[in-house]
ZATIZA-818639 format. One record per residue (C-alpha): residue in three letters; x, y, z. Coordinates in nm, 3 decimals. Layout:
   residu         x         y         z
      ALA         X         Y         Z
...
//
This chain:
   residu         x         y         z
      UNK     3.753    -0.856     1.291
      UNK     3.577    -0.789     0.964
      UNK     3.624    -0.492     0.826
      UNK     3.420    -0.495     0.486
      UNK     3.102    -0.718     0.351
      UNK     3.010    -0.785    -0.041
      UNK     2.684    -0.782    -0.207
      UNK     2.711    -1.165    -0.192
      UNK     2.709    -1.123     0.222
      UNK     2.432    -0.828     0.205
      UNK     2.206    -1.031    -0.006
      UNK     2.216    -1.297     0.286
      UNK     2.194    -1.010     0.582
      UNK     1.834    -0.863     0.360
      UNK     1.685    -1.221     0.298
      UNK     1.754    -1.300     0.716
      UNK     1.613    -0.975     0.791
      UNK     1.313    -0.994     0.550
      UNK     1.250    -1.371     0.723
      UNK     1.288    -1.281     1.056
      UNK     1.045    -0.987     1.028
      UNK     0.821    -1.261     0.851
      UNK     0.819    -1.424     1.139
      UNK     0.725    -1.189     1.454
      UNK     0.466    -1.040     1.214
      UNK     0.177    -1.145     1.387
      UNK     0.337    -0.984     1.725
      UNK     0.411    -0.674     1.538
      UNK     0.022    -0.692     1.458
      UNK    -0.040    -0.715     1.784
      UNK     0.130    -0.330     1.910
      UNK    -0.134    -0.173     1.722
      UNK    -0.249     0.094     1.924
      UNK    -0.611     0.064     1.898
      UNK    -0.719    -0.303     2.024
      UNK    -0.921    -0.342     1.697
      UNK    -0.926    -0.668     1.467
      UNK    -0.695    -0.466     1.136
      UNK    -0.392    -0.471     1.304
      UNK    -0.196    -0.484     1.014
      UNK     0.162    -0.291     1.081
      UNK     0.345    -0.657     1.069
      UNK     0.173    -0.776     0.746
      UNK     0.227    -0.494     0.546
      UNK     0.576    -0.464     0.644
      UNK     0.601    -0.847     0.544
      UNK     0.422    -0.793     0.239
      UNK     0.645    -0.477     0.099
      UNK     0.984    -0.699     0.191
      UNK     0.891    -1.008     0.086
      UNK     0.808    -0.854    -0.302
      UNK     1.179    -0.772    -0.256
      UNK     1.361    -1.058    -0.092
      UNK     1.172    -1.274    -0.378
      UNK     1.349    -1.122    -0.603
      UNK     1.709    -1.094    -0.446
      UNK     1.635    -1.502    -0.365
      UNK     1.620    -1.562    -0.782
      UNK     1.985    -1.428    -0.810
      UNK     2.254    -1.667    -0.826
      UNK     2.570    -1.462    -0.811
      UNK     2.431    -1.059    -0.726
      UNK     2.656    -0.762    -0.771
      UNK     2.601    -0.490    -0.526
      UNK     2.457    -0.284    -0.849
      UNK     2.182    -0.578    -0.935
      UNK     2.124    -0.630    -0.553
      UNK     1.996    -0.288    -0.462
      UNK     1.792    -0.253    -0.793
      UNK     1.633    -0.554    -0.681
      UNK     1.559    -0.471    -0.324
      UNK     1.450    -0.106    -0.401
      UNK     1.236    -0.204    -0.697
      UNK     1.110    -0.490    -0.524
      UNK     0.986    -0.265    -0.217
      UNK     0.879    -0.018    -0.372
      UNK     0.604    -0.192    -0.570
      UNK     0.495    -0.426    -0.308
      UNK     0.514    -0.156    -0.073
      UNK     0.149    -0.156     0.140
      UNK     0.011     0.098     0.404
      UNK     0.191     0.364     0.562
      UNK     0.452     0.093     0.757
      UNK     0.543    -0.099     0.421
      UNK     0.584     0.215     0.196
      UNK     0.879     0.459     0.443
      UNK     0.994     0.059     0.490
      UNK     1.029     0.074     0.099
      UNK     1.154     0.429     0.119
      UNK     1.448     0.363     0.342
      UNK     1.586     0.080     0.113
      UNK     1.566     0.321    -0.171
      UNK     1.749     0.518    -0.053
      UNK     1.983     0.309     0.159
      UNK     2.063     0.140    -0.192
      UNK     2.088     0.484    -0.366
      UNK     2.387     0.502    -0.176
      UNK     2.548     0.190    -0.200
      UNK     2.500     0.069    -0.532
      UNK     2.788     0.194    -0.721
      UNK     3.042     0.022    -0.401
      UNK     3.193    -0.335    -0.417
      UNK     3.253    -0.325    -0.084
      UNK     3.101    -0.179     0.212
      UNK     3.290    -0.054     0.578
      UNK     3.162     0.173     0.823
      UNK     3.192     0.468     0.669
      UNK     2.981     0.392     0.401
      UNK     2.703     0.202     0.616
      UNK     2.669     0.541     0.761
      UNK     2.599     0.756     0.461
      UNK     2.361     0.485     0.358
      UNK     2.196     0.513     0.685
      UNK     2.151     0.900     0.649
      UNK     2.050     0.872     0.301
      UNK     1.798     0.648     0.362
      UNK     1.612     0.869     0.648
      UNK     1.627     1.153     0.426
      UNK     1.453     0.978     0.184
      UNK     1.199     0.821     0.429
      UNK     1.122     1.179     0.608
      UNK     1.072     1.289     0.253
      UNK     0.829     1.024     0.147
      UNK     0.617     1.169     0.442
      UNK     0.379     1.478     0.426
      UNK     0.361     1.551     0.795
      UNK     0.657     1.359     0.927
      UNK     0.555     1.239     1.317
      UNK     0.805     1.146     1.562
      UNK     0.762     0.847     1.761
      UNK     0.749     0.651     1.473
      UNK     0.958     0.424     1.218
      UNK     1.136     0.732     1.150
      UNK     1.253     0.822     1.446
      UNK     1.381     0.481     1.535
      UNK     1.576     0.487     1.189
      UNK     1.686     0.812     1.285
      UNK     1.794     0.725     1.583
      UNK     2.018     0.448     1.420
      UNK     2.151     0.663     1.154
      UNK     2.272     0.889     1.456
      UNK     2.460     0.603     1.625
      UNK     2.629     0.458     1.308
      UNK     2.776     0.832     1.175
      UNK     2.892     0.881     1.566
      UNK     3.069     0.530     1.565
      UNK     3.231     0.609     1.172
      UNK     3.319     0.937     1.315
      UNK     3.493     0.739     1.617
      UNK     3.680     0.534     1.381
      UNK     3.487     0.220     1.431
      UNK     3.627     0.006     1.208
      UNK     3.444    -0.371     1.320
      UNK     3.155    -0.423     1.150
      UNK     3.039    -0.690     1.430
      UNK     3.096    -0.436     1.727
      UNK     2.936    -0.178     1.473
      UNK     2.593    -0.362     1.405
      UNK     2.581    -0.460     1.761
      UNK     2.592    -0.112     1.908
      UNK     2.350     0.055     1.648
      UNK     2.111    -0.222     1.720
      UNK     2.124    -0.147     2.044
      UNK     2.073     0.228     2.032
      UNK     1.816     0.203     1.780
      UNK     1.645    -0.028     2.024
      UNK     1.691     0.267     2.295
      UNK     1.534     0.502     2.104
      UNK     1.215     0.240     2.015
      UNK     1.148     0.200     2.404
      UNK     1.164     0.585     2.446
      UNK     0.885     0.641     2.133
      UNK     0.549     0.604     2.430
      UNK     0.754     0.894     2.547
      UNK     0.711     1.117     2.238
      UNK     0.374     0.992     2.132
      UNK     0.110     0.969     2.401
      UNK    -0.115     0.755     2.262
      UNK     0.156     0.494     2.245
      UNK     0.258     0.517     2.606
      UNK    -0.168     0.511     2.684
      UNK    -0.170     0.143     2.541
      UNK     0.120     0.045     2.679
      UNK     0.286    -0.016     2.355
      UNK     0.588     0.075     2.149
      UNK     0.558     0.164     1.753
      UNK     0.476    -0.143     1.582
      UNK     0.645     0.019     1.277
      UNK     1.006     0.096     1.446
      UNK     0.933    -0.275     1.606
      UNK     0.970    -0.428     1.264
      UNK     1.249    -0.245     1.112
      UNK     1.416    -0.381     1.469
      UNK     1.345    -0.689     1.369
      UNK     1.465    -0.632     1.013
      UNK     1.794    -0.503     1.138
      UNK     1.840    -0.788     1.398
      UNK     1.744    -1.054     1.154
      UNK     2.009    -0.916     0.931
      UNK     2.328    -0.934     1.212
      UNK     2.230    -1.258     1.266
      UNK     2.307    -1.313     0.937
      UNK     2.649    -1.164     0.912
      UNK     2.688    -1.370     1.256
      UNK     2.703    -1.635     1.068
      UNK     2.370    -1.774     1.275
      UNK     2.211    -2.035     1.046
      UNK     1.878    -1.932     0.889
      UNK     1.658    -2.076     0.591
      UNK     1.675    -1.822     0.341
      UNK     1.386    -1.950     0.112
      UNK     1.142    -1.689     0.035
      UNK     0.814    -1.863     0.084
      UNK     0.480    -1.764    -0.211
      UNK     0.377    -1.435    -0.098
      UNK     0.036    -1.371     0.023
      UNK    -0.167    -1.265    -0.302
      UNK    -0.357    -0.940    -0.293
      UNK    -0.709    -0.888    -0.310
      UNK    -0.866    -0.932    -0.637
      UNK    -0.963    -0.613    -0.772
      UNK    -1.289    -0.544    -0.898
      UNK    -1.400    -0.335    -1.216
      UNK    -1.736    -0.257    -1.318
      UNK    -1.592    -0.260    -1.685
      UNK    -1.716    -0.661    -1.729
      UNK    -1.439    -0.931    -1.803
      UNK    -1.285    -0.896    -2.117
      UNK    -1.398    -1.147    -2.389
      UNK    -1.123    -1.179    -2.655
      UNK    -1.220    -1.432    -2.866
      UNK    -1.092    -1.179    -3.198
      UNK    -0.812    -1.037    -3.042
      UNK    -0.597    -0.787    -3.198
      UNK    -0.270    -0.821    -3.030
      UNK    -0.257    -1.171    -2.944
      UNK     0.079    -1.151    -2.654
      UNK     0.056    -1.006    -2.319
      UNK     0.432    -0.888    -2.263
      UNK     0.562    -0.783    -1.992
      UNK     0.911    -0.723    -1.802
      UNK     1.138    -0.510    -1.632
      UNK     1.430    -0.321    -1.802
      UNK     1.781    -0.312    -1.557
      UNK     1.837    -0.001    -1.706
      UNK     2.245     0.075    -1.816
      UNK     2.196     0.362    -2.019
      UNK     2.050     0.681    -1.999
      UNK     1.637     0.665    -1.980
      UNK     1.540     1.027    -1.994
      UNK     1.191     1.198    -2.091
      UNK     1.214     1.169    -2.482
      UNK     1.373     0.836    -2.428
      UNK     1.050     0.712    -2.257
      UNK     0.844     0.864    -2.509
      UNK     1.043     0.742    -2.817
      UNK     0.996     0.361    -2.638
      UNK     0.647     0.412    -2.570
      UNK     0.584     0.568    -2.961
      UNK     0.757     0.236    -3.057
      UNK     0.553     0.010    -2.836
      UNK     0.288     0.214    -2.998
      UNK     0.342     0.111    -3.333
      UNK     0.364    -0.271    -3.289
      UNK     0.072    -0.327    -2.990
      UNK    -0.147    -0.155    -2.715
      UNK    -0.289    -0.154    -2.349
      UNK     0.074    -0.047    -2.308
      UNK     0.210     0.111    -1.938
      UNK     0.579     0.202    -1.900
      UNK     0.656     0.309    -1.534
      UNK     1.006     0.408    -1.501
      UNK     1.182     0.432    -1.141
      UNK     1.528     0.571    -1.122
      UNK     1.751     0.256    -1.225
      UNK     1.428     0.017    -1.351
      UNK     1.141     0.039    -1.589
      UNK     0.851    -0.176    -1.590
      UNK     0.677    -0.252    -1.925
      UNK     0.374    -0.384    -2.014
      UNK     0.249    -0.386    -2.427
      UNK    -0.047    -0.651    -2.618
      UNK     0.167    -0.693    -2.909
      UNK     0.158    -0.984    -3.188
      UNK     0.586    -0.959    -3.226
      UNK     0.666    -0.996    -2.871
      UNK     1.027    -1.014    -2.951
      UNK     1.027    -0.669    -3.143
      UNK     0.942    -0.523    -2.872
      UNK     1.240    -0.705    -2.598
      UNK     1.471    -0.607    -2.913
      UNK     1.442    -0.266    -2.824
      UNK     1.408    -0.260    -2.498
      UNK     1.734    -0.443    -2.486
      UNK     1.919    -0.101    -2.613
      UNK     1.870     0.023    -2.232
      UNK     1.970    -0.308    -2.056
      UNK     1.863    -0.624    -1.952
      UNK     1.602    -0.776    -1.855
      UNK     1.389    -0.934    -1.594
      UNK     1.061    -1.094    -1.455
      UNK     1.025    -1.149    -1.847
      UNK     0.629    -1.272    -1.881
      UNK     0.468    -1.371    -2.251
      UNK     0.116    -1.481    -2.240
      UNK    -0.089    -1.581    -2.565
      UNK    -0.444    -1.441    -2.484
      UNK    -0.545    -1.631    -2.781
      UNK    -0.515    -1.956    -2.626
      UNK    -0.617    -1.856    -2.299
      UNK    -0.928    -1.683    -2.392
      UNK    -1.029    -2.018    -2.620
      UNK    -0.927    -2.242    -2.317
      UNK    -1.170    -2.053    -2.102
      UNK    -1.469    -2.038    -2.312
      UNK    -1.427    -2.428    -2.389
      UNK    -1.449    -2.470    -2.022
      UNK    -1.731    -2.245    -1.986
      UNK    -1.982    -2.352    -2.265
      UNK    -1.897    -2.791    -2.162
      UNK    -1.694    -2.807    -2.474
      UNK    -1.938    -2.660    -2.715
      UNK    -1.847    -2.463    -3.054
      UNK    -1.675    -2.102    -2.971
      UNK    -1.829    -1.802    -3.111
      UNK    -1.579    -1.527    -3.182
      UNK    -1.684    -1.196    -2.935
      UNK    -1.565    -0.872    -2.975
      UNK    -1.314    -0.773    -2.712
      UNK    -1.498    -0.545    -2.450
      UNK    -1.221    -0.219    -2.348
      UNK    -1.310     0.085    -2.162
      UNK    -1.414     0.359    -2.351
      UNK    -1.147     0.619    -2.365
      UNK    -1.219     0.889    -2.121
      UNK    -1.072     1.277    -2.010
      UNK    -1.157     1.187    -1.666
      UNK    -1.170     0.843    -1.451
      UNK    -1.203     0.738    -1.121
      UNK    -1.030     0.455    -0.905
      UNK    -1.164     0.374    -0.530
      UNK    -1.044     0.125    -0.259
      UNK    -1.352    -0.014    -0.096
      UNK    -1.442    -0.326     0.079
      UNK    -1.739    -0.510     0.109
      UNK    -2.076    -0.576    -0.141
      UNK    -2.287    -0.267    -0.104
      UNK    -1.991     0.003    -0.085
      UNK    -1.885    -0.148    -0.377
      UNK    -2.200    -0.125    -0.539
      UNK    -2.235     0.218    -0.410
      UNK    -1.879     0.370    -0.582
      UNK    -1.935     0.159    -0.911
      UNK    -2.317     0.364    -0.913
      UNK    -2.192     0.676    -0.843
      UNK    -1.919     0.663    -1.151
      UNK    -1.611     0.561    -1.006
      UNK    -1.464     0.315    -1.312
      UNK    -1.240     0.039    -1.147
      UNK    -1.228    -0.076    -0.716
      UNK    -0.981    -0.244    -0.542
      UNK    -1.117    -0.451    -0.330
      UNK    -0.926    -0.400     0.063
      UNK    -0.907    -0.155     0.302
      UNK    -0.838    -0.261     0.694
      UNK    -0.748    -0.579     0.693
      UNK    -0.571    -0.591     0.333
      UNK    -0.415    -0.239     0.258
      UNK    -0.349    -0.232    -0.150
      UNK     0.029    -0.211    -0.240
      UNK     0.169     0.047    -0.461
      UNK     0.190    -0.226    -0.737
      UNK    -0.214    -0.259    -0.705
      UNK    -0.270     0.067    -0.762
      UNK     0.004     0.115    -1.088
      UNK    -0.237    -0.189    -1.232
      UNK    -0.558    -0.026    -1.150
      UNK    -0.430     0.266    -1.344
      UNK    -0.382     0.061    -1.611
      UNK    -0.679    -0.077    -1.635
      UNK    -0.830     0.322    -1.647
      UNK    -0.858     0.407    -2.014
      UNK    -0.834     0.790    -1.899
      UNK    -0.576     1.093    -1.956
      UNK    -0.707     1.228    -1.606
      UNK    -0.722     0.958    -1.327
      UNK    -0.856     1.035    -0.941
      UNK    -0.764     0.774    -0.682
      UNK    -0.982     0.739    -0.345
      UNK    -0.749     0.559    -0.062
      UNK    -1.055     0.568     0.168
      UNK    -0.808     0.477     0.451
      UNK    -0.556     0.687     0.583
      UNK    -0.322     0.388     0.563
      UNK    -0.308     0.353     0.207
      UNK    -0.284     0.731     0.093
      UNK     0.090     0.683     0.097
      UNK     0.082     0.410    -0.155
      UNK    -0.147     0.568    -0.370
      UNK     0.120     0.922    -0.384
      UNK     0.398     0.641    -0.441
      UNK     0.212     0.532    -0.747
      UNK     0.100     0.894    -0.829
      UNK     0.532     0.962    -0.849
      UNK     0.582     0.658    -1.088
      UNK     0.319     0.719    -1.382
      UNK     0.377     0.949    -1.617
      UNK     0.154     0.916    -1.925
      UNK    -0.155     1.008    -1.729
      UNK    -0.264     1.262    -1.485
      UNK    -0.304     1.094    -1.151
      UNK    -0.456     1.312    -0.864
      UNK    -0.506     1.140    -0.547
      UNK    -0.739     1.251    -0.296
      UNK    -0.617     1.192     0.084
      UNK    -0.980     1.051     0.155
      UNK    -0.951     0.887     0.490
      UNK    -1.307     0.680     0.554
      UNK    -1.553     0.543     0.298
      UNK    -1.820     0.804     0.373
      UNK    -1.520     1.079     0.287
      UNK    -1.442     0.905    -0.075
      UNK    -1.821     0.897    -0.154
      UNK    -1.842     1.302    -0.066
      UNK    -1.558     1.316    -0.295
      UNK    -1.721     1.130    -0.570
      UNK    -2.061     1.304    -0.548
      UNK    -1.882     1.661    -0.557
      UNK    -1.679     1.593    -0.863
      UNK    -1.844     1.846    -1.111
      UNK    -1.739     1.756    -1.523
      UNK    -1.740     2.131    -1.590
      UNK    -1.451     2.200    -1.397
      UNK    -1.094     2.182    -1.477
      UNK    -0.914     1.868    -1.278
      UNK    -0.720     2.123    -1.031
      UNK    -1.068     2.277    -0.923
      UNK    -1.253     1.984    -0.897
      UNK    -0.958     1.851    -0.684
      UNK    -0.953     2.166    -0.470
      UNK    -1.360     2.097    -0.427
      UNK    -1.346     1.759    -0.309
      UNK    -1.036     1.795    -0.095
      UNK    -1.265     2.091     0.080
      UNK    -1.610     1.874     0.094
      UNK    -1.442     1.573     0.249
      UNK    -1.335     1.834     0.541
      UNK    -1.669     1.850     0.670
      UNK    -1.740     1.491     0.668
      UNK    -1.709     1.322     1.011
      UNK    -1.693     0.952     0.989
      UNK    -1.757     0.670     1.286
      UNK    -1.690     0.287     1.258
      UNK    -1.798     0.037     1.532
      UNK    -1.612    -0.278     1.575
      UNK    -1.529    -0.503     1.858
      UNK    -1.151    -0.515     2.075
      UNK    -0.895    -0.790     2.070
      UNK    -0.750    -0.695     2.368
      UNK    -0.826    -0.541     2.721
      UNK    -0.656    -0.153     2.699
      UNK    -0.700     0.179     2.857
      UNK    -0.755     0.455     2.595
      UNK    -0.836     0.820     2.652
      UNK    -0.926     0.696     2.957
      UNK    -1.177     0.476     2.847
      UNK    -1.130     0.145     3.004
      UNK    -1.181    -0.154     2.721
      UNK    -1.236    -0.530     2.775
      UNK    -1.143    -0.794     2.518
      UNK    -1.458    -0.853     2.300
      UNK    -1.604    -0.475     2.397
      UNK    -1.767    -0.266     2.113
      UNK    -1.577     0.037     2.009
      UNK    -1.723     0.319     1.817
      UNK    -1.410     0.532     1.667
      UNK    -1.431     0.867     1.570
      UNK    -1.190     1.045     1.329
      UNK    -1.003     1.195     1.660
      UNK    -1.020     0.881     1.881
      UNK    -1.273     0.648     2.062
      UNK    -1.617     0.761     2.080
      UNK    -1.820     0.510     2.273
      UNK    -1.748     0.150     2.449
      UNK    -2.022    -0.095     2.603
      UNK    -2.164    -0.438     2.534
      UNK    -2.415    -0.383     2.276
      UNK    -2.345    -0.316     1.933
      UNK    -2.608    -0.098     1.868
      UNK    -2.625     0.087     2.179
      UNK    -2.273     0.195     2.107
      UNK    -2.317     0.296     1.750
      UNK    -2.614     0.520     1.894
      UNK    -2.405     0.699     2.144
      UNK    -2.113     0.722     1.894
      UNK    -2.345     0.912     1.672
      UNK    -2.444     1.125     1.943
      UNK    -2.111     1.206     2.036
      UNK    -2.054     1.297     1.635
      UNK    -2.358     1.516     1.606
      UNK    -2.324     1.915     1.651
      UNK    -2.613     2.203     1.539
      UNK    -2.444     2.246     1.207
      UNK    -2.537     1.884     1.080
      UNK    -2.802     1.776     0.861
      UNK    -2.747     1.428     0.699
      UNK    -2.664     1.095     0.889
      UNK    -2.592     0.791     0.682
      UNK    -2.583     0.470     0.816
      UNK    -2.388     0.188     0.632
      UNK    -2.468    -0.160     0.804
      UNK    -2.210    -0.432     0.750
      UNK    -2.210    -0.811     0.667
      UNK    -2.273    -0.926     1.036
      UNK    -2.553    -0.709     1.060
      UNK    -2.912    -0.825     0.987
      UNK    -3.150    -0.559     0.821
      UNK    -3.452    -0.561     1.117
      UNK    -3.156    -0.446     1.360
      UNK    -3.007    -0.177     1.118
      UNK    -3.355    -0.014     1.076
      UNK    -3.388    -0.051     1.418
      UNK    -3.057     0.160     1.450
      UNK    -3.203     0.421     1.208
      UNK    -3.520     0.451     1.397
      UNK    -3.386     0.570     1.693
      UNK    -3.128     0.795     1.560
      UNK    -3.431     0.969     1.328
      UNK    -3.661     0.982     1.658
      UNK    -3.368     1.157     1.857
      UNK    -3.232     1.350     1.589
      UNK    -3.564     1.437     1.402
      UNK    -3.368     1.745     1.271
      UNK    -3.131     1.557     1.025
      UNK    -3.220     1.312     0.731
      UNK    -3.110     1.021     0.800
      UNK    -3.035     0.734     0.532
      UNK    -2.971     0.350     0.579
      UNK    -2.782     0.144     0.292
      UNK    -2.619    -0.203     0.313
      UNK    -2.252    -0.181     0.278
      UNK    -2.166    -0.544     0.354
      UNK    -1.804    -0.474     0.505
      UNK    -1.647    -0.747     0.695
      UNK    -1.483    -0.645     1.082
      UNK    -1.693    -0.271     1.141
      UNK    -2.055    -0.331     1.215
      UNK    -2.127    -0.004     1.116
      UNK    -1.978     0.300     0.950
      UNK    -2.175     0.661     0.957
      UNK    -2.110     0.949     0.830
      UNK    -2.245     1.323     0.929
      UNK    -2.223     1.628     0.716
//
């Protein structure tokens, strides 16, 4: 019987957890309730543990103290989608609870447990049951009832929370009908089951490779502000690290750091998060500035790179060898107001960049952005005032989480939903106003914008009792399924009818990369000839996966 486990045994239970998630991600993908190709639930889960267990794999010897920082901090900035950021949220605050413990029994497992819901239900606006959080929930409830038993084998306790928790994920098509329509479970509750199980195999003693393979790299963001040529550079060290903070890191401690980091470089970003603080300075003495960061604690993920020699290395590559001509470096101008949108695909792009926005990040549905993307984007925003466009419902939680962790600029983020709602946004921002009304004024204009995207099924399904065959054409609504058939453009036309109401008056049509041009203003043809009341407006968006995407306002 074992009564109590170490962080050296936790470490082991996370890494097993984090790979066996890894590997059922693709079935995870596969519960997503609409049959469409952006099934992403496993690989954002994946993505947000994986940032962690890479760094709990680099540890030799982990206290429980150094463990959780790692796991929390780790999550938290790889955390992607809706899925990967309450995953991140429950190990924050699991390891809130834990991390001053050099041992952990029942009882303690159980306050984690609760801890870490709370901060998960927290983390949510409109907290849904049915989901991940109800299947945490559910195990929280069984491990305080066994601790309150006196349950006092670990082994018998894993096994019987596991099993409850897997009770309650069969019973979530019960509380969310949509769920129990596909014939599915939550994908989300699904992989912190696997998490979980992964984990007691661990402290089974079952044998498991706990290498952490690369992770998969995230989308190259694109900015409109040109690639920096530093030929005359004035700081010539990138520096960056993380500061394992052992001291006190208050408000005027963060700003008497940053006036430091001030003094000796720029481009600097300090983004502290309860026990860490990530720093990033251009500075010519990089060690002046580790010196003092040193007075809070020590340090990781330590990074020094000499621009200099990069920049020269480049060129040389660039011109066939010929003679380098110095170039002064190119930097945003320094703005009150900037603007950061996730988009995918040529034309959008092209679209957001000509409408103002300053810096995209390239994904969307089939690559949501993690919280780390978005800190960097913000970086990259030489603004006091900084709106962020999620254009996707599943990445407005990772854009709040990064809205919580800056504080040397005002970030504001704007729970745009669809591409057509962050291009409203954009279009309504007004420079006259203050920030707060201009937020109030887009958050009202994207209200009545209603947004449809065609794309094709994966698998055969019965949805709002609309019978779908693998390979079928969808046309999704913001409520649900609009249209199904066999012909791409017959379905976007009777998804558009099903949109339109007497109070519309603009259609636009945004084709995608499969599309060709003759069909799309085909499309538009017969949507102006049946709808001769409305403008309507084609542009190429070049987005991979959804045909089309119109909007109607």
């Amino acid at each position: 019987m074992t009564n109590t486990i170490d962080a050296k045994i936790l470490a082991k239970m996370f890494l097993a957890g984090a790979q066996n998630l890894e590997s059922k991600k693709e079935w995870i993908n596969d519960l997503n309730v609409f049959p469409v190709p952006d099934g992403d639930t496993g690989t954002n889960m994946t993505l947000t543990i994986m940032s962690a267990a890479k760094e709990v794999a680099a540890m030799e010897n982990p206290d429980m103290m150094s463990l959780c920082k790692a796991i929390s901090s780790g999550s938290l900035r790889g955390a992607r989608g809706n899925s990967g950021v309450i995953l991140s949220q429950l190990f924050r605050g699991f390891t809130k609870s834990i991390r001053e413990k050099d041992e952990l029994d029942i009882p303690i497992f159980a306050d984690a447990f609760e801890k870490a819901v709370e901060t998960a239900y927290k983390a949510v606006m409109k907290p849904k049951e049915g989901t991940i959080l109800t299947v945490a929930k559910g195990a929280s409830v069984k491990a305080r009832e066994l601790s309150n038993e006196g349950c006092s084998d670990l082994a018998v306790f894993f096994e019987k929370v596991i099993e409850y928790a897997d009770e309650v994920l069969l019973k979530t098509p019960d509380m969310l009908p949509v769920l129990k329509q596909a014939g599915v479970v939550d994908s989300g509750g699904q992989g912190l089951m696997q998490v979980l199980k992964g984990a007691y195999d661990a402290f089974m003693g079952k044998e498991i490779d706990f290498s952490v393979k690369e992770e998969v790299k995230s989308p190259a963001p694109a900015s409109n502000a040109g690639i920096k040529q530093e030929a005359d550079i004035k700081f010539g060290y990138c520096t960056e690290f993380i500061i394992m903070l052992s001291r006190n890191f208050n408000i005027k401690n963060e700003m008497d750091f940053k006036d430091y980091l001030e003094s000796i470089g720029d481009s600097i970003v300090v983004v502290a998060d309860d026990d860490v603080v990530k720093v990033h300075v251009h500075t010519n003495d990089p060690g002046l500035a580790i010196q003092k960061a040193l007075k809070y604690g020590a340090l990781s993920n330590l990074k020094i790179d000499n621009m200099r020699l990069e920049h020269q290395e480049k060129l040389f590559k660039e011109n066939g060898g010929a003679a380098l001509e110095k170039q002064e470096e190119v930097q945003m101008p320094h703005k009150e107001t900037g603007f950061i949108a996730v988009s995918v695909g040529e034309g959008i792009n092209e679209i957001f960049t000509g409408l103002g926005v300053d810096y995209i990040i390239e994904g969307g549905q089939t690559m949501n952005p993690s919280t780390e993307d978005m800190l960097n984007a913000i970086e990259k925003v030489n603004a006091d005032n900084v709106f962020i466009l999620p254009n996707n419902k599943n990445i407005i939680l990772a854009a709040n989480q990064a809205q919580m962790m800056v504080e040397n600029k005002n970030i504001v983020v704007i729970p745009t939903k669809t591409v057509p709602q962050g291009i409203t946004a954009v279009i309504n921002y007004v420079p006259d106003l203050s920030v707060d009304e201009n937020a109030e004024n887009m958050k009202n204009e994207i209200g009545s914008v209603k947004t449809g995207q065609v794309t094709y099924a994966v698998r055969d399904t019965v949805i709002e009792d609309k019978e779908i065959k693998q390979g079928d054409y969808m046309g999704i609504g913001d409520e649900g399924i609009l249209s199904v058939g066999s012909k791409v453009e017959d379905v976007t036309f009777e998804m558009v009818s099903e949109m339109m109401n007497d109070d519309l008056e603009l259609i636009s049509i945004y084709y995608g990369q499969e599309v060709s041009e003759e069909d799309a203003e085909a499309l538009k043809a017969r949507v102006e000839e049946s709808f001769s009341g409305c403008d309507v407006e084609l542009q190429y968006g070049g987005q991979p996966i959804y045909y089309y995407i119109v909007s109607a306002e």
